[in-house]
N, C-alpha and C positions, 0 to 999 in steps of 0.2 A: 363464710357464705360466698357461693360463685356470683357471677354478676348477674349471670342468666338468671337465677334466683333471686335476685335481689330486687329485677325489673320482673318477676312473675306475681315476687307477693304483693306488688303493688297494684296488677292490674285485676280486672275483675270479668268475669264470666270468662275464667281462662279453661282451654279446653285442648284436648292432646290431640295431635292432628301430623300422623305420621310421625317424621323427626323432629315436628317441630311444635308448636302453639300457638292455637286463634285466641284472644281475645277483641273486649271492647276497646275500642278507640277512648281514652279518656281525657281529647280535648275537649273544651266546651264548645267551640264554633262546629264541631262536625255535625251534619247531619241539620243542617242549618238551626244548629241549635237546641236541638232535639235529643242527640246524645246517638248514641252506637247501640239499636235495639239488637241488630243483626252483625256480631263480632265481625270487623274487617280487618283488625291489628293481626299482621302475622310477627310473629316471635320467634327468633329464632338464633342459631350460635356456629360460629364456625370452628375449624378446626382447632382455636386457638382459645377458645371458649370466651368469644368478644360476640357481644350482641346485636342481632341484626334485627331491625326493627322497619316496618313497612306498612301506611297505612292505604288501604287499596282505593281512600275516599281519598286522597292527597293529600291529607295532612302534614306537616312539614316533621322531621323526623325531631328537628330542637324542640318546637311545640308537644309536643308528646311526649319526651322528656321534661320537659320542664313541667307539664302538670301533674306526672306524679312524684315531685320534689325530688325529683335528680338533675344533674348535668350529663353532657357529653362523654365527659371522661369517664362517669361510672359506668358507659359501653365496655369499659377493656375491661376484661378478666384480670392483668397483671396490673391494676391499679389497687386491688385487695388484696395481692399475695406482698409479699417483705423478700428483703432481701436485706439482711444486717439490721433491719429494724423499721427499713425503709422501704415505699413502693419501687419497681423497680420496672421497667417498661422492654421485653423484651427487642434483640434485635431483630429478632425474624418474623415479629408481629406481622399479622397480615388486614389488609383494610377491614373495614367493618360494614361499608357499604353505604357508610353515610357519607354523601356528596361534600364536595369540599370547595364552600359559602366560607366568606369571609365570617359568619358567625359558629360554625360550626369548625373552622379555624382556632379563633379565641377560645373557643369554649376548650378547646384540646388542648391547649399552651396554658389555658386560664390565666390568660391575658383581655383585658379591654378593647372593644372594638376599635371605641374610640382613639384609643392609645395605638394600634395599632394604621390607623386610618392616619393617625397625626404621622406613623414613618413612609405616609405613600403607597400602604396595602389598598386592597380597588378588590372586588368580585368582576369577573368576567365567565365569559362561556370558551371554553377550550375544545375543542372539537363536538361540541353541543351539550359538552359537560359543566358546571361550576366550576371556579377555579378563580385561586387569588395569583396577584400577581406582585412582585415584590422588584420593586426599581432598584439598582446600584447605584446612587451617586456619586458623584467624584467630590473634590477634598474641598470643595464650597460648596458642595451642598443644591448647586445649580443646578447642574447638570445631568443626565442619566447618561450611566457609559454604559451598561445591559440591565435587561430584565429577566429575573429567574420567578417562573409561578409554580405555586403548590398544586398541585392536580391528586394528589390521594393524600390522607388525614396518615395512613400507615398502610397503604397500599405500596406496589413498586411498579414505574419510578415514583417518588412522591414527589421530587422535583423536576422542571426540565428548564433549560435554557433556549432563550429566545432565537431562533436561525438566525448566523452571522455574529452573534455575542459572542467575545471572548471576556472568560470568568476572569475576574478582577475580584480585589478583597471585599466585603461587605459591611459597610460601614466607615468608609474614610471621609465623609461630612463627619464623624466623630472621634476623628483622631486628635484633630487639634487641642478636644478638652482630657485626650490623653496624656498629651505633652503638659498638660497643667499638672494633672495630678500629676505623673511623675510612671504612670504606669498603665497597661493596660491588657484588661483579658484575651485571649486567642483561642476563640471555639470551632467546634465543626457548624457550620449550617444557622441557616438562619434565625430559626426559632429560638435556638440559646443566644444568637446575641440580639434579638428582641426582649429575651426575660431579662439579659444582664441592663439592658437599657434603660427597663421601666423601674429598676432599683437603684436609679443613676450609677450605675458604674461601667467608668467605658470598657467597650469590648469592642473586637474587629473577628468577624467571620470567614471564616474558609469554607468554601465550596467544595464540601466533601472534603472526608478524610487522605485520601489521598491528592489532593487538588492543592497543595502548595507548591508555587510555582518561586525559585530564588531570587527571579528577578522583583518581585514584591515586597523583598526587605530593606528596600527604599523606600516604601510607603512608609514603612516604621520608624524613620529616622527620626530622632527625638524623643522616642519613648524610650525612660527610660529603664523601665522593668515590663518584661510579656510574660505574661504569667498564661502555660497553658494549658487548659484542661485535657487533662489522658482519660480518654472513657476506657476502650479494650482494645483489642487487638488491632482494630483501625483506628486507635487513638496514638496505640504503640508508634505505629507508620506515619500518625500528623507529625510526631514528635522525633522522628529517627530524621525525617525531612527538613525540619525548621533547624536541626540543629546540626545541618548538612550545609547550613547556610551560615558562613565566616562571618556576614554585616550584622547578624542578628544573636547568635549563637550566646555570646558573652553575655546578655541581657537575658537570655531565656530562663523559665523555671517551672518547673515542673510539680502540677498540681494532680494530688489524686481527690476526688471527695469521696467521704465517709457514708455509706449506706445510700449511694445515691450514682446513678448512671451520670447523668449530668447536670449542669445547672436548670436542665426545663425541668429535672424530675427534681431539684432539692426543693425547684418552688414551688410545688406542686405539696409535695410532702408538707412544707413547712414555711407558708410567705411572710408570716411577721417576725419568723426569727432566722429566715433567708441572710439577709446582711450579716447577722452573726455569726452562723456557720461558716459564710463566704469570708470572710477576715479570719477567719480562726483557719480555714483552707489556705488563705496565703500565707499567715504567715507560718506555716508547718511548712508549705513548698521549698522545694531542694534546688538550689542553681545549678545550671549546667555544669556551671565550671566547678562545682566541688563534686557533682557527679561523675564527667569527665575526670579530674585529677584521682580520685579513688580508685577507678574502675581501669585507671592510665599507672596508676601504681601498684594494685596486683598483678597487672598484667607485665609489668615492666621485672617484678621479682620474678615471675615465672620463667619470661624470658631468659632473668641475667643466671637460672640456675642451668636452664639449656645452653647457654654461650660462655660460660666463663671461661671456659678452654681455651676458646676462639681471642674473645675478646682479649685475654692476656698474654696472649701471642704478643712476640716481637714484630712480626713480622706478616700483619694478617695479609697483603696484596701477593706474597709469594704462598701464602695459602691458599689464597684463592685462582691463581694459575695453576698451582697443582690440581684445586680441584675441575678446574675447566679445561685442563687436556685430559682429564677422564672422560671427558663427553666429546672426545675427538675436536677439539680446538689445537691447532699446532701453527708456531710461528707468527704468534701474535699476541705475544706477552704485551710488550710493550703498551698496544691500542687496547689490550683488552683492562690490565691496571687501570689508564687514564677513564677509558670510557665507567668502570663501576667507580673511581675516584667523583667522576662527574654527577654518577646517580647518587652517591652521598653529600654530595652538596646538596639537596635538596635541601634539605634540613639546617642552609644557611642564608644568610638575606640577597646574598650573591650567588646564583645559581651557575653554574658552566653548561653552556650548549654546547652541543659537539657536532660534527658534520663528519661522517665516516666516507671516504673517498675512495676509488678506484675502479677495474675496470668491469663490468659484466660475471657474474658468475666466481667473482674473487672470494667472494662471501663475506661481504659487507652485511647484511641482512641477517646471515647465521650468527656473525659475532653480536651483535644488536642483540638478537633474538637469545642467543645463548647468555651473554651478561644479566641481560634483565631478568631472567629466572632466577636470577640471586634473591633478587629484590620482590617485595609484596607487592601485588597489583596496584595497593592503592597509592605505589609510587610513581604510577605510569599512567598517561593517557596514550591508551594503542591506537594509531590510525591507518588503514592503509589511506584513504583519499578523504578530501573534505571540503565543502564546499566555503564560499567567501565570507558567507554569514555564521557557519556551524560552532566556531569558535565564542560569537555571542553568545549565541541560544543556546547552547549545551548545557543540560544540567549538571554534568561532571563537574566536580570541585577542583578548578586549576590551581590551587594555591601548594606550594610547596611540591610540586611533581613535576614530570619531566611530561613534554608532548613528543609521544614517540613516532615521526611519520616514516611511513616505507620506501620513499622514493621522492626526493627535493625538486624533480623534476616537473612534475606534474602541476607547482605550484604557478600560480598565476601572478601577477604583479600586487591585486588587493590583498591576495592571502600574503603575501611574499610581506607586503607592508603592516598588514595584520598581528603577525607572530615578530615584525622588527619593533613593532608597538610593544607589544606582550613582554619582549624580552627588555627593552630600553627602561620602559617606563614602571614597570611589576603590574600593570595592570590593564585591561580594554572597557570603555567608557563608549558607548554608540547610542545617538538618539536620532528618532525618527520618528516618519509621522503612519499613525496607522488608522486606519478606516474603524468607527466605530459606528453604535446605532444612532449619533446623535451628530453624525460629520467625521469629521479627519480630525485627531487630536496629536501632539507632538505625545513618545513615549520615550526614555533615557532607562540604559540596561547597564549594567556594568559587572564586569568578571574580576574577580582580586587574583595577582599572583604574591608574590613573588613566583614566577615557572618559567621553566629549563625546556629547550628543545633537542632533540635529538633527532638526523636525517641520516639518510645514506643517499649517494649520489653517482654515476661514472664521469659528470662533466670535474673537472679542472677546476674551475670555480664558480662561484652560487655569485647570487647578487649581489652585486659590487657593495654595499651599506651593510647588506647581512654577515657577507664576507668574514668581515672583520670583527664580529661576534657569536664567532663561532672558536671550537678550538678544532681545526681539522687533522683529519689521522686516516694516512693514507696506509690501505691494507696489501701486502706484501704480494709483488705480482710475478716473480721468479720461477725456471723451469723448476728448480731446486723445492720453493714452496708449495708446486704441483704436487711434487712427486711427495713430498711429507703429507700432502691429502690423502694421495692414495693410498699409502701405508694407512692412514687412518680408517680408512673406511672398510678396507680391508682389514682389521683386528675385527677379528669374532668374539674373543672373548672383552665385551666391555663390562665397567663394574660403576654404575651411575653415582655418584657421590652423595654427601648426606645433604642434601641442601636445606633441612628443617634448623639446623647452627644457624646457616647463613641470615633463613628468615627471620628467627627469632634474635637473632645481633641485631638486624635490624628495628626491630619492633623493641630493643633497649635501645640502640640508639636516639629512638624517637620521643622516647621519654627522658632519656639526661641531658646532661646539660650540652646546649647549643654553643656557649658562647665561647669564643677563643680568643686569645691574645697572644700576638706574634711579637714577643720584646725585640727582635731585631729587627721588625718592619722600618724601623727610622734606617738605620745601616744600608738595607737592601736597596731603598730609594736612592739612597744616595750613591751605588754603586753599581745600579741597573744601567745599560748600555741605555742612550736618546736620540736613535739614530732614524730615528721615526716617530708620528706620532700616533698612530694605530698601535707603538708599546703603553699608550696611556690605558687604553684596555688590558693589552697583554697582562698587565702591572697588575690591573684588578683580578684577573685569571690565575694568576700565579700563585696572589693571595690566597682566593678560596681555594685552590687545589693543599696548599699548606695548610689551613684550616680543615680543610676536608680529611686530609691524612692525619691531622692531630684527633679528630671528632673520631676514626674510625680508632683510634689506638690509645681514647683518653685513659681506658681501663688500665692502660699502664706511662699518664702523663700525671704529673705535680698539677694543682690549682693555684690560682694567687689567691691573696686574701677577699676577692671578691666572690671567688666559687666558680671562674673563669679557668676552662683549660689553656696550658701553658704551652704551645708548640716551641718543638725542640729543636735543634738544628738538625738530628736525624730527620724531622719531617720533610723542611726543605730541601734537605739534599736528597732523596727520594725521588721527590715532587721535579725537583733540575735535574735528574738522572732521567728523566720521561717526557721532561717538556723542551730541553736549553736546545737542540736543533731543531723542536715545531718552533718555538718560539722565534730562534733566527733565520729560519727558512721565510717564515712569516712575511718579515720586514725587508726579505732578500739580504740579511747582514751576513749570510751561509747559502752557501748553492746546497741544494738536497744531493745527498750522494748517487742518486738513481738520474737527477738530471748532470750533472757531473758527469757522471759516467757516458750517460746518452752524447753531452757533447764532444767529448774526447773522443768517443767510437765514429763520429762523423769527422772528424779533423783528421784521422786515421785512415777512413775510406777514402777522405778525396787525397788525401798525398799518397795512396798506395793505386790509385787508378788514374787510368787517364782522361777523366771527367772531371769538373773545377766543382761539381754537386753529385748528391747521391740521395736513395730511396730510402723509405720508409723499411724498405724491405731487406734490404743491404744491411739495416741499423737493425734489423731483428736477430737476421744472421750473427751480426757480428758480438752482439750482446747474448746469443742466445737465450729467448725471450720469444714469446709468439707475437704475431703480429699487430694485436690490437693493444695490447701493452706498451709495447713498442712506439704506436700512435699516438698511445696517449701520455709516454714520457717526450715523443717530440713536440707534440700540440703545448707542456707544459714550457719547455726549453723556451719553445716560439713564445708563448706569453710574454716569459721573462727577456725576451730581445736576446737569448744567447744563441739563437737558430733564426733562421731565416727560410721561407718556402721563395725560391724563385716564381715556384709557378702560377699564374695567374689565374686559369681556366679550370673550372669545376670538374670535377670525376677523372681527373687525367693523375696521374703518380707525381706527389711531391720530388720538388729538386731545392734539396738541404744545402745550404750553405753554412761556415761560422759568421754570426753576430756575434754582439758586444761582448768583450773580454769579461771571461766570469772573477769576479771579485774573490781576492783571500777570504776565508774564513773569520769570521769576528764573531767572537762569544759574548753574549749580550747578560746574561745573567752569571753575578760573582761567582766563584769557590765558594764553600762552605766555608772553608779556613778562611777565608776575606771575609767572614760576619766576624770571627770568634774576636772577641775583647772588645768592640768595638759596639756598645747597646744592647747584646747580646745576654744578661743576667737582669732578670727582672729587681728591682729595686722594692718588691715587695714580699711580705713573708709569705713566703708557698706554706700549702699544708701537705699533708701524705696522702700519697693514696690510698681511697677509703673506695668500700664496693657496699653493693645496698644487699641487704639484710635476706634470706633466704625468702621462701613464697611460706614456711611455716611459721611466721612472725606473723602475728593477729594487726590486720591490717588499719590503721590509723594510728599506732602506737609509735611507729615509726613511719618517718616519712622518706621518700627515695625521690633523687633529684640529681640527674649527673655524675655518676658512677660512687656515690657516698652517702651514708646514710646520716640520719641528723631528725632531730625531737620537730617533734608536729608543731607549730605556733598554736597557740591557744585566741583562735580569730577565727568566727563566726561570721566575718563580715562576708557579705556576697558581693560588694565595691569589686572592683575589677582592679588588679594588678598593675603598676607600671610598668611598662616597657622598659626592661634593661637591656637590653640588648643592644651591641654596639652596632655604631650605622658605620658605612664607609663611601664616601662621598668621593666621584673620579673632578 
């Protein structure tokens, strides 16, 4: 039976009247008492076949329901149809025209007035309409931080937020009895977590399905199970969000209920055995983390069946310069290996920044631009500019990614000290006070990394603290490497390479195993040059670039018996064939060969003329080099005190003189042969290398972790994993 019919057989002298029907009013007070001789009830159903009811004598629309022994709810059409067994309440319902009274509220939620009046619900007039209003308190329960009021029962909007309110969680006066129990519900909107309240179990509300904001998973802290309900497709997106969020993610789980939209419709369908269903809903809920690990481990057999190729290379960084002079990269092997070395670090607890250096047009930017196409988006955050605060507020998840910016220049002192925060500490922690409805309140945001930065730059050096945690890599500024552009760009015939290997390496790497062990880390220390102490960084640099090169090539490294890749001394020596003169250029323990050269070409000018100084211009010539290169190998010279500008006055032509005597050469990091015997064989039993099981392996049978496969554990628990993973403390 439809509802319109439901509310027809109950009335009386009903009579057809266009599209719709008169009858009598069957309150008692109407007609002061008299009754409805002359039908004024009009009847009627909308498009949704929800009933509109109006009495032209002003009877209240609850009264009129309630005496011919109905409720509010039996207005909706879709409270008689099923759905799995259950009512089920459309989402595109549309209002029904009955005013929204705090009783006409309840009666739709079929909730208590009273009960709802005890959480601070009120009636008011909304632009001359009804309308409840529903407080936000803060985590005592004192305060109101905004107000959200219901203005349509199933109209749109049904909610709206009060001008100047910013949406905060609903329900933190009730979190603290979350931390007791141990757990707590996470619904969309308010209504469901007034139903979950009146059945004592805590819950906390999001405003709207789309409306989770990251920095609100400090609210959460303490609880220690969120259990959240997935209505549809805007349930999908509460839940793709929350679990986008690192602080909370590990605690999430994911609830569907059985024959019911959400918890206002389970109570609806069924209040006294509500509880039951609701426990029997938890504990069927899925964790994140065994959802994640599944969906991380087909995806990871897929991968390794597209990369195996790759991955069992000897030799993948000379793979990948071959594949990157197909895309016209030439004469920048070297910056181009370290820079994708760098973007695989990510995936360690020590990330490498890098700062790519030189002059205008050299194509600092292309190389950036060209490396990171290796890599999946979600390795990067791209920025060309940003402001001082953008790094808080960003929803972007910084953890484990590189911060890609376009130009180091632009950066101001806060941001400069911002991203030295970011990279020092692994993390950004800001509190402030912000204007609410109820005064200024202090609020505390925080970004997790561990995260990697990446810059390009034409100055010589970046800020003096940043400086020194970066790995710079200065790009090749020669007539020579001119003219190798040209040839490049001139090739018609180009043939783009496959870059879906590349991607999908990556997307196994992300799933095996992370953890490395360097057995001749003890040897290396002790045999590193200390001839500064900005090598105490270096030191850490060197590490994860070793590690980084072990992670890209464990598909063909030994494990110990921990399940730990084992870097090999081919790693290192790789890693020192790319790093050992940035490294001592660094600390000046090595003049760079390009300032080298630049000073010898000035001690050459002035003994071959009869001036005691010479030009910028002179030293272009004479190096053959155009001029702005030129400028900026003498600007470096000048840093290091091995050049001198006599001249004093602005915009006039430098006059070069020799400064300080450039220093021998000093190699700062050992031979590879100076590791061998000396700590260099792990003292534990390796196993062999073992690769994970095709993607046609029926997934849970076999479990995949770090390039080897190995039996599932038979653990149900959803307890949260310890942290193995080695720290390294400078």
């Amino acid at each position: 039976m439809s509802a319109l019919d439901n509310v027809l057989g109950r009335l009386g002298n009903v009579k057809q009247e266009g599209d719709g029907h008169k009858a009598s009013c069957p309150c008692p007070d109407h007609g002061q008492g008299h009754g409805d001789r002359n039908p004024s009830l009009s009847v009627g159903a909308d498009s949704e076949g929800n009933v509109l009811l109006k009495c032209f004598a002003g009877c209240p629309t609850e009264l009129v329901v309630d005496a011919i022994g109905l409720e509010m709810g039996d207005l909706f059409e879709n409270r008689n149809g099923s759905r799995g067994g259950g009512a089920y309440t459309s989402p595109k319902q549309r209002s029904t025209g009955q005013p929204a009274t705090l009783a006409n509220y309840a009666a739709y939620v079929k909730l208590s007035e009273s009960f709802l009046k005890g959480l601070g619900l009120r009636e008011y007039r909304h632009l001359g309409e009804p309308a409840v209003s529903m407080p936000y308190l803060d985590g005592s329960g004192e305060e109101v931080l905004l107000t959200r009021s219901r203005v349509s029962l199933t109209g749109s909007p049904k909610v709206k937020t009060r001008k100047g309110d910013k949406h905060r969680l609903y329900g933190l006066w009730k979190l603290e009895e979350a931390r007791k129990t141990g757990y707590a519900w996470a619904v969309e909107g308010e209504s469901d977590s007034q139903t979950l309240w009146y059945h004592e179990e805590p819950a906390v509300g999001i405003p709207g399905a789309n409306g989770w904001k990251a920095e609100w998973a400090t609210d959460l802290d303490g609880v220690g199970k969120i259990y959240v309900v997935v209505e549809d497709e805007a349930g999908e997106a509460l839940w793709r969000k929350m679990a986008a969020s690192p602080e909370i993610r590990e605690r999430l789980y994911r609830v569907e209920l059985e024959s019911a939209k959400d918890v206002s419709e389970l109570h609806k369908q069924d209040r006294g055995g509500f509880r039951e269903r609701l426990r029997k809903a938890r504990e069927a809920a899925r964790a994140w983390l065994d959802i994640a690990e599944t969906e991380q481990e087909e995806r990871s057999r897929e991968a390794w069946a597209s990369c195996q190729e790759l991955a069992e290379s000897e030799d993948i960084l000379a793979e990948f310069v071959a594949d990157l002079e197909r895309c016209r990269m030439v004469g920048e092997r070297t910056n181009a290996k370290l820079l994708y070395l760098a973007m695989v670090s990510r995936l360690l607890d020590r990330i490498v920044s890098v700062a790519v250096k030189g002059p205008s047009s050299g194509g600092k930017s292309y190389l950036v631009k060209l490396v990171s196409s290796f890599f999946p988006e979600s390795a990067s955050v791209k920025l060309t500019a940003f402001s001082e605060k953008t790094l808080f507020y960003t929803e972007e998840a910084l953890a484990r990614r590189h911060i890609i910016l376009s130009e180091a220049s632009g950066l101001g002192d806060f941001q400069e000290y911002v991203i030295r925060t970011l990279l020092s500490e692994g993390f950004l922690e800001y509190e402030f006070v912000e204007k609410t409805s109820e005064g200024l309140r202090p609020r505390r945001i925080r970004k997790d990394g561990p995260t990697g930065f990446i810059t390009t730059t034409t100055r010589d050096k970046l800020h003096a603290e940043n400086e020194t945690r970066y790995l710079s890599l200065t790009v090749t500024d020669t007539r020579e490497q001119t003219r190798r552009v040209f040839r490049a760009l001139a090739e018609e015939q180009v043939v783009e390479p496959d870059r879906g290997r590349w991607l999908t390496l990556q997307t196994w790497l992300e799933s095996a195993e992370r953890r490395v062990t360097i057995p001749y880390a003890g040897a290396l220390a002790e045999k590193m040059g200390d001839v500064a102490v900005r090598l105490r960084r270096d030191f850490s640099v060197v590490l994860s670039l070793v590690r980084a090169h072990a992670l890209l090539h464990q598909a063909t490294r030994k494990k110990d018996a921990e399940g730990r890749v084992v870097a090999s001394l081919t790693d290192y020596a790789r890693v020192r064939d790319l790093v050992s003169g940035l490294i001592s250029e660094g600390v000046e323990a090595t003049v760079p060969a390009t300032v080298r050269e630049t000073v010898d070409a000035v001690g050459k000018l002035i003994r071959d003329s009869d001036e005691e100084w010479t030009t910028n211009k002179a030293v272009a010539e004479e190096l053959d080099v155009d001029k702005a290169a030129a400028s900026r190998r003498v600007r470096t010279a000048i840093n290091r005190g091995y050049l001198k500008n006599l001249e004093e006055s602005k915009g006039r032509p430098a006059r070069l003189v020799i400064g300080e005597e450039m220093p021998e050469d000093r190699e700062i990091l050992p031979a590879p042969v100076d590791l061998e015997g000396s700590g260099c064989t792990v003292d534990r039993e390796l196993t062999e290398i073992e690769h994970p099981p095709p993607p046609s392996i029926q997934a849970g049978v076999t479990r995949f972790r770090g390039g080897g496969a190995f039996t599932s554990r038979e653990n149900t628990s959803t307890d949260q994993p310890s942290d193995e993973r080695e720290e390294f403390i400078l």
